[in-house]
Each structure stands twice: as C-alpha cells, then as structure tokens.
C-alpha positions as CSV (number, residue, x, y, z in Angstrom):
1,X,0.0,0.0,0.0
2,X,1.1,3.5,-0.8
3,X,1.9,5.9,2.4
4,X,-1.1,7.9,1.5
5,X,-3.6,4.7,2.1
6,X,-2.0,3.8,5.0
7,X,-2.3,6.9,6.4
8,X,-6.2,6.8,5.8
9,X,-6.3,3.2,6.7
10,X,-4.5,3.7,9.6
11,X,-6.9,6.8,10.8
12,X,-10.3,4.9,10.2
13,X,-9.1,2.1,12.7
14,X,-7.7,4.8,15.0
15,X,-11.4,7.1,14.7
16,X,-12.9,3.6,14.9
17,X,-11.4,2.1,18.4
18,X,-11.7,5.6,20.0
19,X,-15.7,6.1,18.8
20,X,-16.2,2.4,20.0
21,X,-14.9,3.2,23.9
22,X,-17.4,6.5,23.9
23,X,-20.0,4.0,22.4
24,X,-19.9,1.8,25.1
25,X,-19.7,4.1,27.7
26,X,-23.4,5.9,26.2
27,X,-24.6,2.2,25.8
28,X,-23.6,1.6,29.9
29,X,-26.1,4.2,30.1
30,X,-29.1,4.2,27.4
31,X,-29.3,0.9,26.6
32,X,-27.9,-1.0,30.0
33,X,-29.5,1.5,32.4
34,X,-32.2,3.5,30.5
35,X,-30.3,6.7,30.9
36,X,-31.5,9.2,28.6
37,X,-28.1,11.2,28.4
38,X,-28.5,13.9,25.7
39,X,-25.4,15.6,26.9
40,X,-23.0,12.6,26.2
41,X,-20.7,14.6,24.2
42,X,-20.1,17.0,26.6
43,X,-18.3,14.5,29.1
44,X,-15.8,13.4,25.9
45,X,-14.8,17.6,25.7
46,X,-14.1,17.5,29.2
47,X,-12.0,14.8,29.0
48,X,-10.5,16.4,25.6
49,X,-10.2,20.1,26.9
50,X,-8.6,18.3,30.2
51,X,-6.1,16.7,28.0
52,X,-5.1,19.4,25.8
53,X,-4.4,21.7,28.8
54,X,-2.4,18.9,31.1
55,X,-0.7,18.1,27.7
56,X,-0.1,21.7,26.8
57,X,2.6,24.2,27.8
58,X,1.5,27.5,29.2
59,X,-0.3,29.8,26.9
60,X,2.8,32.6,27.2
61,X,5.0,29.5,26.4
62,X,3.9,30.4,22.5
63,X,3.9,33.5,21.8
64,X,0.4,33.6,20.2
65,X,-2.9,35.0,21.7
66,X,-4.4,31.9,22.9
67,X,-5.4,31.9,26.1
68,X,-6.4,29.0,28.6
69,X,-5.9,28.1,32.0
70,X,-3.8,25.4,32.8
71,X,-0.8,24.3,30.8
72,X,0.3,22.1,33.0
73,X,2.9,20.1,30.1
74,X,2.1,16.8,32.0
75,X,4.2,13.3,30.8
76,X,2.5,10.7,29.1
77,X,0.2,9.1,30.3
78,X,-1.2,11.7,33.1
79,X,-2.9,13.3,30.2
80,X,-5.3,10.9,29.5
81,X,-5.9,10.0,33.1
82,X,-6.5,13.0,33.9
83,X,-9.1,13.2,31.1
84,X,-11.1,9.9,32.2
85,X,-10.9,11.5,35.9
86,X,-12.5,14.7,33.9
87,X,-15.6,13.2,32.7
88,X,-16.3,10.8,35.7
89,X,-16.2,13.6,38.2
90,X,-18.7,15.9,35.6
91,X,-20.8,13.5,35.7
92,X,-21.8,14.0,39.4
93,X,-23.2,17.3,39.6
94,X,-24.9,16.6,36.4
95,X,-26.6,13.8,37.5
96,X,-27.7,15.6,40.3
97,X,-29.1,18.5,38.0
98,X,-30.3,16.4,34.9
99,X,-31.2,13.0,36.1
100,X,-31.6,12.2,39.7
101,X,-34.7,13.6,40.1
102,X,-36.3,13.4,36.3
103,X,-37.2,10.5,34.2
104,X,-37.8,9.9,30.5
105,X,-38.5,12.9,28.0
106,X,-38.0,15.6,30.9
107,X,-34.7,13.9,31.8
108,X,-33.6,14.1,27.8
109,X,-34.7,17.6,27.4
110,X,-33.2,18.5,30.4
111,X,-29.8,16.6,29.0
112,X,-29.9,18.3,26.3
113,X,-30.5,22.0,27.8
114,X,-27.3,21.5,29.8
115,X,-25.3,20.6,26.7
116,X,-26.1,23.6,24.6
117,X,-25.4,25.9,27.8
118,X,-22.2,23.9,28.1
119,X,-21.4,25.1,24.0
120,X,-22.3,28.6,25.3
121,X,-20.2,28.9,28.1
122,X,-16.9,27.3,27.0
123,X,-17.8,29.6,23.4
124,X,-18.0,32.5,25.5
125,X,-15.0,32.3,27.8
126,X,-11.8,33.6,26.4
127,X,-10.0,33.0,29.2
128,X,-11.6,29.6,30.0
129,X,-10.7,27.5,26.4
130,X,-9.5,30.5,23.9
131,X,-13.4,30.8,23.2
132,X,-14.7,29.9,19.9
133,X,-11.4,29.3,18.5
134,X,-10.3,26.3,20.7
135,X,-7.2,24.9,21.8
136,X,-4.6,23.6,19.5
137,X,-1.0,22.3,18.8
138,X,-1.6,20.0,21.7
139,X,1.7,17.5,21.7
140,X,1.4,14.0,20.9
141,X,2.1,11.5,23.3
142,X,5.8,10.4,23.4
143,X,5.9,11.9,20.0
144,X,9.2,13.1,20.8
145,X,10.9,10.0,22.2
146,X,9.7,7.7,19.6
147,X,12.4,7.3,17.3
148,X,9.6,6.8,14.1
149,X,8.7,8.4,11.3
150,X,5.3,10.3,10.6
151,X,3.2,7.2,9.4
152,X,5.3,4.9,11.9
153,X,3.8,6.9,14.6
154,X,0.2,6.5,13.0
155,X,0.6,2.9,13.1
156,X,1.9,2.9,16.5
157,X,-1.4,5.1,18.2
158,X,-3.2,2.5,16.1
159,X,-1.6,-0.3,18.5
160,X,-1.8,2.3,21.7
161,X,-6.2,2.6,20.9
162,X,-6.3,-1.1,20.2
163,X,-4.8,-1.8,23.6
164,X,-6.9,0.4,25.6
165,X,-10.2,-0.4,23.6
166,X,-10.0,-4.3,24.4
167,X,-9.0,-2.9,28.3
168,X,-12.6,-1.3,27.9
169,X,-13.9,-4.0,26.1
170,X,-13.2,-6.6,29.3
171,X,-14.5,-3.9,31.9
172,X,-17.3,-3.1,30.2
173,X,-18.8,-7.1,29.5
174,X,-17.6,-7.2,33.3
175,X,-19.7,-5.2,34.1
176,X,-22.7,-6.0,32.2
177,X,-22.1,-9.9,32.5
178,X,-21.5,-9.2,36.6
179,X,-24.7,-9.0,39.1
180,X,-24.2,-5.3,39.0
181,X,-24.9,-5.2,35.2
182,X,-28.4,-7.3,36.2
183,X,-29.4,-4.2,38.8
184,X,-28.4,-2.4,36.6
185,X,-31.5,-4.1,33.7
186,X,-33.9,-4.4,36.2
187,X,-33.6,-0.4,37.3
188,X,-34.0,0.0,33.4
189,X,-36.7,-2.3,33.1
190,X,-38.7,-1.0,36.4
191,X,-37.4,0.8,39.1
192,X,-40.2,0.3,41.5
193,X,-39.8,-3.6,41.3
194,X,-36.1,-3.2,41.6
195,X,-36.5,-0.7,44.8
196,X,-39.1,-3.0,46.2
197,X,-36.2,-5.8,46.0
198,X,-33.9,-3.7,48.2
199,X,-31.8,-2.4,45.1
200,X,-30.6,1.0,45.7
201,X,-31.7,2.7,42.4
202,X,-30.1,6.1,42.8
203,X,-26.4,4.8,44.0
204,X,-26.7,2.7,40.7
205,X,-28.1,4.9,38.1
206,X,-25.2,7.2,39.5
207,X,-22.7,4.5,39.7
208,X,-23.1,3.6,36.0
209,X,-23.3,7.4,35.3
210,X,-20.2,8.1,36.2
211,X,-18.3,5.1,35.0
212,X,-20.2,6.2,31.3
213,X,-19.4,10.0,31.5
214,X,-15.0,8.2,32.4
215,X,-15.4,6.3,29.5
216,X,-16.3,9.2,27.0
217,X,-13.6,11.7,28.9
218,X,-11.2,9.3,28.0
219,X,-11.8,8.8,24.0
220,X,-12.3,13.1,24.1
221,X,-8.7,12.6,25.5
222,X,-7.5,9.9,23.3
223,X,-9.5,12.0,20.1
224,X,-7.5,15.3,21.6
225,X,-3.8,13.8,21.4
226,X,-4.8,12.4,18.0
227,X,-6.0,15.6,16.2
228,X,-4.4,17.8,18.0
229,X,-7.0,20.3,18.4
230,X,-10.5,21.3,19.7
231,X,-13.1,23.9,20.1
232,X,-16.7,24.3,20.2
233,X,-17.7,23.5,17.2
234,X,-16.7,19.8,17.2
235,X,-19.0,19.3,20.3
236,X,-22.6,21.0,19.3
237,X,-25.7,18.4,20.7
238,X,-26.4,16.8,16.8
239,X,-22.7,14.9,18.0
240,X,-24.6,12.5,20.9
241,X,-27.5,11.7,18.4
242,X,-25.0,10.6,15.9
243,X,-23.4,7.9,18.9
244,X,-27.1,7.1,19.8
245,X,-27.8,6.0,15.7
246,X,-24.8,3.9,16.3
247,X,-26.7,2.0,19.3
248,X,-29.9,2.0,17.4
249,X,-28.5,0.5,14.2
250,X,-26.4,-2.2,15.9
251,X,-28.6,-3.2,19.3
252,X,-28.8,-1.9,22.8
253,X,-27.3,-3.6,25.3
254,X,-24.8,-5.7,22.9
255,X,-21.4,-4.9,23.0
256,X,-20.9,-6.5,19.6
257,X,-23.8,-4.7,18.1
258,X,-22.2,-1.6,19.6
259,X,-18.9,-2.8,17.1
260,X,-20.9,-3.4,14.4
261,X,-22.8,0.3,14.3
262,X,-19.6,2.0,15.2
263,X,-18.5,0.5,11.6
264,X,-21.7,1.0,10.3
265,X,-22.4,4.8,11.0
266,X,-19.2,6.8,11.4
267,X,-16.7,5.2,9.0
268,X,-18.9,3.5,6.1
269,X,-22.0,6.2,6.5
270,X,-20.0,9.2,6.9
271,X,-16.8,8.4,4.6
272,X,-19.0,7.1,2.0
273,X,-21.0,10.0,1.5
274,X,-17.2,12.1,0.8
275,X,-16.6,9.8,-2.4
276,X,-19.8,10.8,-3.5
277,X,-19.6,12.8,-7.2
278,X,-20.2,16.6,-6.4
279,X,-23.8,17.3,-7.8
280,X,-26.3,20.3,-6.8
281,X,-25.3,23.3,-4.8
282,X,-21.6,23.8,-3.6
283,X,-22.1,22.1,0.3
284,X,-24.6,19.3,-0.5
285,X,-22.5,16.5,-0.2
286,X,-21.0,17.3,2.7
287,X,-24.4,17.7,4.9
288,X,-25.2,14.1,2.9
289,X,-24.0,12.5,5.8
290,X,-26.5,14.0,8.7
291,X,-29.4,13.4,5.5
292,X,-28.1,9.7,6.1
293,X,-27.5,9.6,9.3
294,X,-31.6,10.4,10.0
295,X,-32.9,8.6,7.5
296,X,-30.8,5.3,9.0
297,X,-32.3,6.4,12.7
298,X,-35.9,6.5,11.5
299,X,-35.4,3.6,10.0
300,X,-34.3,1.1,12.2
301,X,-36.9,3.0,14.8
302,X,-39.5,2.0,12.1
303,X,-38.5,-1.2,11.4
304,X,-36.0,-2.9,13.5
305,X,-36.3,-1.6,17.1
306,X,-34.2,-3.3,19.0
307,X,-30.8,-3.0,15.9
308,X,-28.8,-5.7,13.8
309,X,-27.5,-7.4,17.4
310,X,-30.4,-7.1,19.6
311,X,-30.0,-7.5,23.5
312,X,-29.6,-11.5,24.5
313,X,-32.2,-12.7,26.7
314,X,-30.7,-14.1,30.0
315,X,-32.7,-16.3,32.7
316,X,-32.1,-17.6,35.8
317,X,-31.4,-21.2,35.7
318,X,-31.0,-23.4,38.8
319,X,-30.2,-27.2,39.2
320,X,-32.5,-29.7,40.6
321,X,-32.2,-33.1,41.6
322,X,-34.8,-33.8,38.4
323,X,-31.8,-31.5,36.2
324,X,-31.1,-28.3,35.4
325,X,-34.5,-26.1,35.1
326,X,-35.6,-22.4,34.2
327,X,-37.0,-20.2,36.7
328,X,-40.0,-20.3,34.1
329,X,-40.3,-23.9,34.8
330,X,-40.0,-23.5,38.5
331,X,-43.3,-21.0,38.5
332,X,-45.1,-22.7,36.2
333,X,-47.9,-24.6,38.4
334,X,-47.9,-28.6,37.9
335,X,-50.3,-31.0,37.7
336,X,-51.6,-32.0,40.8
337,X,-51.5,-35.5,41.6
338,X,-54.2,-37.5,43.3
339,X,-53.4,-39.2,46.8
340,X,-54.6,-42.4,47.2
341,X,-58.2,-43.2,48.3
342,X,-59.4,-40.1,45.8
343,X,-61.1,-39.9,42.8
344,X,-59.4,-41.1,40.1
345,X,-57.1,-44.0,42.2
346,X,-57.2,-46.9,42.7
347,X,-57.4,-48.4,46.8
C-alpha cells in the first residue's frame, strides 16, 4: 500500500477504536440502564479540553494570543488520566441537576439544555478554552521519544487505541455480565420492582453514570492527542445523536452490536458519502452525511427496534435433583397428583 492509504487506513481504525470506547460508555447508560443522556458529548470535551491543557505548555509559552488556563505540560500518560478523571467527576453534579430527580422525555430535554449551555459557556470564555477558537498544537504522546517516522507513529497510536479499547472491552462485558450489570436491567426495566427488592436505584443509576461519562472523557482525550485540536464547534448536541444512531443501528445492550454500528455509521455512512460525485449546490454532499445519518435512525426506529445485534435474553437457571431447570419452569404450576383413596385411584 502506498503511504497515502496507509495513512487513511491507519486513521479509520484509529477514529474507529476511540468512537467504540465512547459508544460503550453511552450504551452503559441508554441501553444498560435507560439513561437518557442527551449531553454525552459534553463529558468526551471534558475529558479532551482536560487533556489538551495537562498536555499543553502554558499559553505565554507560545507567543500567540491563545489563552487557557492550565498548561500544565504533563508526561505521558497523566494526560489521559486525567481526562477519564475529567468526565467521571462531571458526571456527578450533572446527575444531580439532569437526572436524579427526572425521568424519561423531561430527563432528555433537560440533557440536552445543559449541553447547549455547556457550548455557550466554553464559546463564550476567552479566558476559559480561547473561546470559539479552541485549543490547538496539543503535543502528541511520546511523539518526541519515539524514534519513528510520521506514518510509523500512526501505526503505533493505532496499536496504543487497540490496547486500551480491548481494556474497555473486558471492563465493560464485566460489568454487564456481573450481578451489578443485572441491577443495573432491572432499574431500566422497572425501578419500583427493583427498589421494592432492596436495590438501591439512585447509587446505581449514579454508579453507571459516572463510570459512562470516564469512559467518554477518555476517548475526548485519546480524540484530543490524535488531532491535535478542539473547540466548540466539534461538540454541538447533533454529535450524541449521531453515537445514539450507532446504538440503534447495531442493538442496545450488545457490545458486539455496539462494534458493528460503530463501523456502520461513522466510518462506512460518513466516509462514504465524501466519495460521493459533487452534484447540486456547492455544500450538498458534505451535509449528505447528517441526510443519512436520519434517515438510518428513523429507519431502524421504524423497522428494526431493537438494531442488527439485539439485546440477549438471560434467565435464571437453577439445578434440581430432576436436572437443570428455568425459573420459568420453577413458576409454572404442575399437575396436581391425586393421593390415594381419591377420585381417580385406585385403593
């Protein structure tokens, strides 16, 4: 392959592994929990502002009007740490604003209010993030002690993501496989027949909140040390919905289906619509991809509900000296049988 499709090839796994980790962590919440988190994407700029400015020398250091707070020019990996610390400690006060007391469409809307005064604030504070204009020239990590070329380096982030996404990978199925991950259905399912079963709903929706909103401030961190930049603009609101099209389109609840729509929506929906041939007015093709995007959601909303990979059923199964048996099978009344001297039996 020529260094120019590596290059690409290289970026599409990279984009890939880092959309999958914030993918999960959304899916710990919608589709494990029945958290209606309209705001995802601002707990992946935390954790991307937070690793720009630990990863970042001061703003004085140069010589260009940018100003932040921060540039703390942090090693490898405190960065990133410090990113996933970022979006698991936001997640606390907005849980207790957005979600702890609010369910269903008022818990959404109220999401998604936070996240556009989010865009506002950070858009209107020079001092905060260089306003509208962002943070950029953030080093990359160990960039400089690498001894490897520019495409070398792409291959190697390539490995670094792979790494860390299977680490997320085997967190996340432990926590869904683990009795925590059952709470954490039966809150989703009903939370009064999970409270009346001594389950603390609140310590768990939070629980699973926060572990979410670590998971998306670490790819915003790993996203940050890859492009080097970030502002605003790469975080408005339409950004969750496009994560949430990715649950939709490959199953709630499945951590393969999660895979599958993250390959699905961002890399073949949104890079196939840019080899498109230029037709119409000068800008169509490039808003193809949100066209796409919404005409996939209402689809598979139509259609196929529950994705590609839906949800696998689990029951409870426990072993008998007749075998093993279903709780189904245990509830299910039997036949009475008639003692003798009744009806039906002989003396």
């Amino acid at each position: 392959m020529s260094p120019a499709v590596q290059f690409y090839a290289s970026s599409l796994a990279i984009l890939f592994g880092i959309n999958l980790i914030a993918v999960w962590g959304l899916d710990l919440q919608y589709g494990v929990s029945g958290i209606f988190n309209f705001a995802y994407i601002v707990f992946q700029s935390a954790g991307a502002y937070t690793a720009g400015l630990f990863a970042l020398h001061p703003a004085a250091y140069y010589q260009m009007n940018e100003t932040y707070i921060g540039g703390l020019n942090m090693p490898f990996p405190i960065p990133l740490l410090a990113a996933t610390a970022a979006g698991a400690l936001l997640a606390i006060p907005l849980y207790l604003i957005g979600i702890r007391r609010l369910r269903g469409d008022y818990q959404a809307m109220a999401m998604l209010v936070l996240s556009l005064i989010a865009t506002a604030f950070a858009d209107a504070q020079v001092n905060l993030v260089n306003g509208p204009t962002g943070i950029s020239f953030v080093p990359k990590p160990l960039a400089a002690q690498l001894p490897l070329t520019f495409l070398g380096y792409q291959w190697a982030y390539l490995g670094f993501v792979a790494v860390i996404t299977l680490i997320v990978f085997w967190i996340t199925r432990s926590i869904v496989s683990s009795p925590f991950g059952r709470v954490l259905r039966a809150v989703r399912d009903s939370e009064t027949a999970a409270a009346s079963l001594g389950r603390r709903v609140s310590r768990a929706r939070l629980t699973v909140f926060v572990l979410g909103g670590g998971l998306a401030g670490l790819s915003g961190g790993l996203l940050m040390q890859y492009v080097t930049a970030w502002s605003p603009s790469s975080w408005l609101y339409p950004e969750t919905f496009l994560f949430l099209t990715v649950i939709v389109v490959g199953g709630t609840a499945n951590l393969a289906g999660n895979a599958l729509g993250t390959l699905l929506v961002p890399i073949l929906i949104i890079e196939g619509t840019r080899f498109l041939p230029q037709i119409g007015y000068p800008g169509l093709i490039d808003s193809l991809d949100w066209v796409v995007i919404g005409l996939v959601m209402l689809a598979f909303l139509w259609f196929r509900p529950q994705g590609l990979l839906p949800e696998r059923r689990r029951s409870w199964v426990t072993f008998l000296p007749g075998g093993r048996r279903s709780l189904g099978d245990l509830l299910r009344p039997r036949r009475a049988v008639p003692l003798p001297g009744e009806a039906g039996t002989e003396g």
